[in-house]
C-alpha positions as CSV (number, residue, x, y, z in Angstrom):
1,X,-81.8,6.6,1.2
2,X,-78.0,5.3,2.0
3,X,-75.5,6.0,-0.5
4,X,-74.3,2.6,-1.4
5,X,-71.2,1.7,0.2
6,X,-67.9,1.0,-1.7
7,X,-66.3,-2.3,-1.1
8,X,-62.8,-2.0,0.1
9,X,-60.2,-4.6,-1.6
10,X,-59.2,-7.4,0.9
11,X,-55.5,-8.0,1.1
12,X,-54.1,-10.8,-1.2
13,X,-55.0,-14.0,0.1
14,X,-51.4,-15.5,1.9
15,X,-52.7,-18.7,2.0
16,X,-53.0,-18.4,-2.0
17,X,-49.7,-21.2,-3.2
18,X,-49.3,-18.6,-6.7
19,X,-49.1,-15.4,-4.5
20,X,-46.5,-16.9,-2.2
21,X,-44.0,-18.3,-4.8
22,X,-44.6,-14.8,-6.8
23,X,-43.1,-13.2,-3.8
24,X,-40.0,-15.8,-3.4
25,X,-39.2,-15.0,-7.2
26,X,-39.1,-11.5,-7.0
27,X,-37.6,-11.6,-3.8
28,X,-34.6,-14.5,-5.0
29,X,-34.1,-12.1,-8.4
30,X,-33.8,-8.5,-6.3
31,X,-31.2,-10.2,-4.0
32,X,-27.9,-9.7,-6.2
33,X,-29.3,-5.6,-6.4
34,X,-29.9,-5.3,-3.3
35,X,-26.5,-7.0,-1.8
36,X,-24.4,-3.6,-3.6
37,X,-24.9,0.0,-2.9
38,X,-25.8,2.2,-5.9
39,X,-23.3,2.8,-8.6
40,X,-22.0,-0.9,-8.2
41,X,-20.0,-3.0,-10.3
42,X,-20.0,-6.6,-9.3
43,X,-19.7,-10.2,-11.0
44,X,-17.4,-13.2,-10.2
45,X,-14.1,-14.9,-10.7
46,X,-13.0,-17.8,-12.0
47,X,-10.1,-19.1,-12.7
48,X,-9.4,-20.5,-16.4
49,X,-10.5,-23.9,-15.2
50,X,-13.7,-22.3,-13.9
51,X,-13.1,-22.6,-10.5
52,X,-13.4,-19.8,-8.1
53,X,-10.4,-18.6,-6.7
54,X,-9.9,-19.0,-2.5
55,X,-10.4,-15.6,-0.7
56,X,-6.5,-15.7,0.4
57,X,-5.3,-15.9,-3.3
58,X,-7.3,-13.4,-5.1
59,X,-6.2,-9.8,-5.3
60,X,-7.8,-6.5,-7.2
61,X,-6.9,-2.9,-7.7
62,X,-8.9,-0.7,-9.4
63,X,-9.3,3.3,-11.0
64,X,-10.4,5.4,-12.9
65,X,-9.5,8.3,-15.4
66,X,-6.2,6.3,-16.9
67,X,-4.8,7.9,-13.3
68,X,-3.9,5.6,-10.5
69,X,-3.7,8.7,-8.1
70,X,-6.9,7.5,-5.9
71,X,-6.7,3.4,-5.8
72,X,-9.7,0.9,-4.4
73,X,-8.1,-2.6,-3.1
74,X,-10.3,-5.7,-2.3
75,X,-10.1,-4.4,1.4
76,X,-11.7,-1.2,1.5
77,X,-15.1,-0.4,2.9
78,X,-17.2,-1.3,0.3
79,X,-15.6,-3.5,-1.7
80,X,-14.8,-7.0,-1.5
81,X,-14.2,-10.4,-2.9
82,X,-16.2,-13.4,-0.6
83,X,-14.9,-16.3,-2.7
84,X,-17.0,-16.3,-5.8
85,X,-18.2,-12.3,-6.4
86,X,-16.0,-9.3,-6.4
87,X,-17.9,-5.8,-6.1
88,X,-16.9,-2.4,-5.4
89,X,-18.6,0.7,-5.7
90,X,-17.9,3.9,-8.2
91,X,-19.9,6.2,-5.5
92,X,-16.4,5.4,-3.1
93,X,-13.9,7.5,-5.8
94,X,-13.7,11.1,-5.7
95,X,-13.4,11.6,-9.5
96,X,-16.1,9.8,-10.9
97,X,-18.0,10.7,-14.3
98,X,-20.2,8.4,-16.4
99,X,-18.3,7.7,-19.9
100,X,-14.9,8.0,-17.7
101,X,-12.4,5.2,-18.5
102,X,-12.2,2.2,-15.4
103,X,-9.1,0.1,-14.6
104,X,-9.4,-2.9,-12.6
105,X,-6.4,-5.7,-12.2
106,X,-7.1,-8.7,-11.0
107,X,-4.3,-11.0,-10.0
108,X,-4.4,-14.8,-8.6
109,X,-0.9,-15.5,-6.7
110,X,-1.1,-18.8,-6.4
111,X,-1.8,-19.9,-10.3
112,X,-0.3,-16.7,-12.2
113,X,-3.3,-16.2,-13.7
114,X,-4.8,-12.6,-13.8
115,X,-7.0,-10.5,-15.6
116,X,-6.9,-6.6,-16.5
117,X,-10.5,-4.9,-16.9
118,X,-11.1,-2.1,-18.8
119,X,-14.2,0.0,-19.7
120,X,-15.8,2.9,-18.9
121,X,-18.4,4.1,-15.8
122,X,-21.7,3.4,-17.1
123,X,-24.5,5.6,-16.2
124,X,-26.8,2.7,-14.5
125,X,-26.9,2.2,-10.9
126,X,-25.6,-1.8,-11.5
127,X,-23.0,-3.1,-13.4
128,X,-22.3,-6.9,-13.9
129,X,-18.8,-8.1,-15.5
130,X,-17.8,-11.8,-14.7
131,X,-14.2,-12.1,-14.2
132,X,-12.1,-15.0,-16.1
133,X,-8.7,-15.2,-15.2
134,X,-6.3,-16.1,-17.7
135,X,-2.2,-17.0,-17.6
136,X,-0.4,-13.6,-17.1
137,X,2.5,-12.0,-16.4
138,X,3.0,-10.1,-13.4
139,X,5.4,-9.3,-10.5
140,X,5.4,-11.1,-7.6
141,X,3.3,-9.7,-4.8
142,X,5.9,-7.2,-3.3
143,X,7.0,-8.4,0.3
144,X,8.8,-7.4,3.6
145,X,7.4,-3.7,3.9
146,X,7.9,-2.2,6.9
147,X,7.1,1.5,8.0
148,X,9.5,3.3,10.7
149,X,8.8,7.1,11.8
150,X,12.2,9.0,11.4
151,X,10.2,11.9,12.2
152,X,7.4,14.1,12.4
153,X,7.9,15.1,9.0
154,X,9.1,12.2,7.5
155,X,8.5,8.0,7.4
156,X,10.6,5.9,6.1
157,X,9.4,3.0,4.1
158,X,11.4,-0.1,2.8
159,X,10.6,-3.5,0.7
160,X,12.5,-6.3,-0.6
161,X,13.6,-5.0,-4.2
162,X,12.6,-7.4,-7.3
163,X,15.0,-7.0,-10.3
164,X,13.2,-5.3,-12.6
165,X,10.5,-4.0,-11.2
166,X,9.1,-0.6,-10.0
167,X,6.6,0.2,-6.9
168,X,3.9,2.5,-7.2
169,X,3.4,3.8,-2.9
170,X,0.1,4.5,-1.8
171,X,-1.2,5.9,1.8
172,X,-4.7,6.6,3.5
173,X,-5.3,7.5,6.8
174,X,-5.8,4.4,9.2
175,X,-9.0,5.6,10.7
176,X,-10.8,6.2,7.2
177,X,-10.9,2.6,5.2
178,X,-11.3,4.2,2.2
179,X,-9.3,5.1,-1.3
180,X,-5.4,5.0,-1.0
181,X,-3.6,8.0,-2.9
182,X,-0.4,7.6,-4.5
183,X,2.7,9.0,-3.0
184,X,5.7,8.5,-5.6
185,X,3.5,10.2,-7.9
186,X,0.2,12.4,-6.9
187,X,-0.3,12.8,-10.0
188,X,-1.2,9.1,-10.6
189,X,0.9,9.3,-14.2
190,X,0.6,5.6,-15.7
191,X,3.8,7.0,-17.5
192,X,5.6,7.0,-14.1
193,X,6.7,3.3,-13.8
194,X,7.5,4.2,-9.8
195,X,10.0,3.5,-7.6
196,X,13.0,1.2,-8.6
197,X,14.0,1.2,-5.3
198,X,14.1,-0.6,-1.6
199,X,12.7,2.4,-0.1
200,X,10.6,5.4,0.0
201,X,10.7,8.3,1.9
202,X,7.0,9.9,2.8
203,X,8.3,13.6,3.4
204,X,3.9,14.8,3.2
205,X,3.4,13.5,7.2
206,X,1.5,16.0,9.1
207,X,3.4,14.7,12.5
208,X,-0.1,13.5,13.9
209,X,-2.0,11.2,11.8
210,X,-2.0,6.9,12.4
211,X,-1.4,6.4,8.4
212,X,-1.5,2.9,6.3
213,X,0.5,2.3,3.5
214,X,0.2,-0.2,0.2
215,X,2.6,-0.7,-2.1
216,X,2.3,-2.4,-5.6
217,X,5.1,-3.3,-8.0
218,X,4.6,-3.1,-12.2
219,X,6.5,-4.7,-14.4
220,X,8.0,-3.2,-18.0
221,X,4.5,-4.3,-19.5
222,X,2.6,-2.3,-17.0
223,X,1.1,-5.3,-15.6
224,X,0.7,-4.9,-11.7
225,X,1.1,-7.0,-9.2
226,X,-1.0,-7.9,-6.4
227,X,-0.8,-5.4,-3.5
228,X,1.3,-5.5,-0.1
229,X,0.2,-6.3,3.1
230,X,-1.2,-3.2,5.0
231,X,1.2,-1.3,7.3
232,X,0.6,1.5,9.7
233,X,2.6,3.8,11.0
234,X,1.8,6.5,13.7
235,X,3.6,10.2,12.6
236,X,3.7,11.2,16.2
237,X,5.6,8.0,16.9
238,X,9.4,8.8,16.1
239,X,11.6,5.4,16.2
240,X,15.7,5.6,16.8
241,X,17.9,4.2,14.0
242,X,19.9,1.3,14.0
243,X,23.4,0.4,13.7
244,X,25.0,-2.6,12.2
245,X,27.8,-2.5,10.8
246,X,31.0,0.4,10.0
247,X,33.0,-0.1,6.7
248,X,36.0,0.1,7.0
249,X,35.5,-1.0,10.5
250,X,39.1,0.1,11.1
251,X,41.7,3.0,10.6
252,X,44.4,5.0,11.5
253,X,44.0,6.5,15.2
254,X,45.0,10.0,13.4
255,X,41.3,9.6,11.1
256,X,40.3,11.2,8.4
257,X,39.2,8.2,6.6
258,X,35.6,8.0,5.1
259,X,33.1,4.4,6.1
260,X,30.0,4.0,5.2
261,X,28.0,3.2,8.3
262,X,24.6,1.0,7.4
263,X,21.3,0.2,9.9
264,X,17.8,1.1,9.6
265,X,16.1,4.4,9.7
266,X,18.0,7.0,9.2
267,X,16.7,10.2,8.8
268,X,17.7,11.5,5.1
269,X,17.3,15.3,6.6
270,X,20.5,14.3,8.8
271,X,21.7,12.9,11.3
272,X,25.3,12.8,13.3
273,X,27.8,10.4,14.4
274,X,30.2,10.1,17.2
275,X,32.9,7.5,17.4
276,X,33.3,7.1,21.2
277,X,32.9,10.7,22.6
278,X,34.2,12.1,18.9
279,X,31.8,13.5,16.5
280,X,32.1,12.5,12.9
281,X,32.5,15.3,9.9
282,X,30.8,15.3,6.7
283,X,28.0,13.5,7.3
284,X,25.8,12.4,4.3
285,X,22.5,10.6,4.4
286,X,22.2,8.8,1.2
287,X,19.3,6.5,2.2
288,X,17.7,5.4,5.2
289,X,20.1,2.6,5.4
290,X,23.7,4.0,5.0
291,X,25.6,7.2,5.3
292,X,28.7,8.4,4.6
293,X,30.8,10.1,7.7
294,X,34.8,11.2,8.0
295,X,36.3,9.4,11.2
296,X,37.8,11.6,13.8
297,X,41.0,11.3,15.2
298,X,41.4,9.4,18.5
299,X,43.6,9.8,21.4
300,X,44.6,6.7,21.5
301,X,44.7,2.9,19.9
302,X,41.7,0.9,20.8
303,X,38.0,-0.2,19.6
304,X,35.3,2.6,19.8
305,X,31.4,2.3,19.8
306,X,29.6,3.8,16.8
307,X,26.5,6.0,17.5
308,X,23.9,7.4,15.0
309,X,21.6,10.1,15.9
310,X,18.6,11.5,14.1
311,X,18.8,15.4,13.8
312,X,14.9,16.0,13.6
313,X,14.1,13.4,16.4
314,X,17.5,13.8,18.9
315,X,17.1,10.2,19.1
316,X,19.8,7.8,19.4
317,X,20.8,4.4,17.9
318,X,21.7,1.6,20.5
319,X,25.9,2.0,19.9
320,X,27.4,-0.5,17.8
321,X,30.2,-1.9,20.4
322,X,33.4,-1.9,19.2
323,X,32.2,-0.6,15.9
324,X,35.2,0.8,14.8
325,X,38.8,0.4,16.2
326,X,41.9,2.7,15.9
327,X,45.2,1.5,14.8
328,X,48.4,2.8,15.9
């Protein structure tokens, strides 16, 4: 006698109307899951009138621990804002604890309306919080950086100063779109307003490395500002300095008179100067845009051409014809 057979269950009929909208539905409410990694934290932005913000005027930095040491921007691989959602993920910092304090500023340029988050890592893999941006004071997003290699130890950075303001300077390594780390302070003190400065001088290059910088500026109310265009800079890739002008750009052919000479990317470990074949005394860096120097004497009455030269590098400035000229 055969044992009687068990019936095996036929697949779900996909012809069946109730089946195929249960699958749309679950499919349509996994979608905003599925779109960020684990550890997310996603949601929009809108402005105060409840628009979304364009993609070119929206700007976010975010970190954790009360420590701005390690930054994520709006431009690193993994986060993102596409016009209406913002998202980023915890997984991408290196410090990351559930319970652990989260920063996030959010900044519009074009309305002056901004918006500072601030909670702490939850332990679930998703976290939704809808942004509402609100009037705010903040710097203006900092412009005109610029990144020259003095040498293989040291790149000079430079920015058009805002009264007032301070710059926090942050670097990653090109190849790796990931977290920036701050350079003014490694710590990432919130206490350490930054750089009230033009400039900034990365003495950490390894004399290899293709690096990007960031900078951001913050304001007496610790309010930041939205972040700098990206610049790269290749530590292998010394540049010469510039000349432009010598004050006084006149003296007594017997010298001893002290100018300041100003350019562009001078070389704060030193650098020399010659005026016409005669090298310069007392030579003092003070920034990578003007030194200090004690003319030599000259054989005779005339105009000279003004030379800087790196130290580190040996490289040259372009003179500055007729830079300075000897009187009689």
């Amino acid at each position: 006698m055969k044992a009687p057979m068990h019936k095996i269950p036929r697949p779900p009929d996909f012809r069946g109307r109730r089946w195929v909208w249960a699958c749309v539905i679950l499919t349509w409410c996994l979608l905003p899951a599925l779109a960020h990694a684990q550890g997310s934290i996603f949601g929009t932005v809108q402005n105060a009138n409840l628009t979304n913000p364009p993609t070119t005027d929206l700007y976010w930095v975010g970190f954790l621990d009360d420590t701005d040491e390690e930054i994520r921007i709006e431009l690193n691989t993994g986060a993102g804002y596409d016009g209406t959602n913002w998202y980023d993920d915890f997984q991408n910092y290196t410090t990351r604890v559930a319970g652990n304090p989260y920063d996030y500023f959010f900044v519009n340029i074009t309305n002056g309306q901004g918006f500072h988050l601030a909670k702490t890592i939850p332990a679930n893999s998703f976290q939704q919080e809808n942004i509402l941006l609100a009037p705010m004071t903040f710097p203006a997003r900092p412009a005109g950086l610029v990144a020259r290699v003095a040498s293989v130890s040291r790149i000079n950075l430079s920015w058009n100063y805002q009264t007032g303001v301070t710059y926090h300077v942050y670097r990653r390594a090109t190849a790796n779109n990931g977290t920036f780390r701050r350079l003014d302070s490694p710590t990432g003190l919130l206490t350490n307003p930054g750089v009230a400065d033009s400039f900034f001088v990365d003495a950490t290059s390894d004399g290899l490395s293709d690096y990007t910088y960031i900078i951001i500026g913050q304001n007496p109310a610790g309010n930041f500002s939205a972040h700098s265009v990206t610049v790269s800079a290749l530590a292998s890739a010394s540049v010469a300095p510039t000349v432009t002008v010598v004050t006084p750009d006149s003296g007594s052919a017997a010298g001893g008179i002290v100018v300041t000479i100003k350019g562009t990317n001078f070389d704060v470990a030193g650098a020399s100067v010659t005026f016409g074949a005669n090298p310069a005394t007392g030579v003092t860096v003070q920034s990578p845009f003007a030194l200090t120097c004690t003319v030599p004497s000259s054989g005779f009455v005339g105009a000279v051409n003004v030379v800087v030269t790196n130290t580190a590098s040996g490289l040259a400035s372009a003179p500055l014809i007729n830079g300075f000229r000897y009187l009689g």
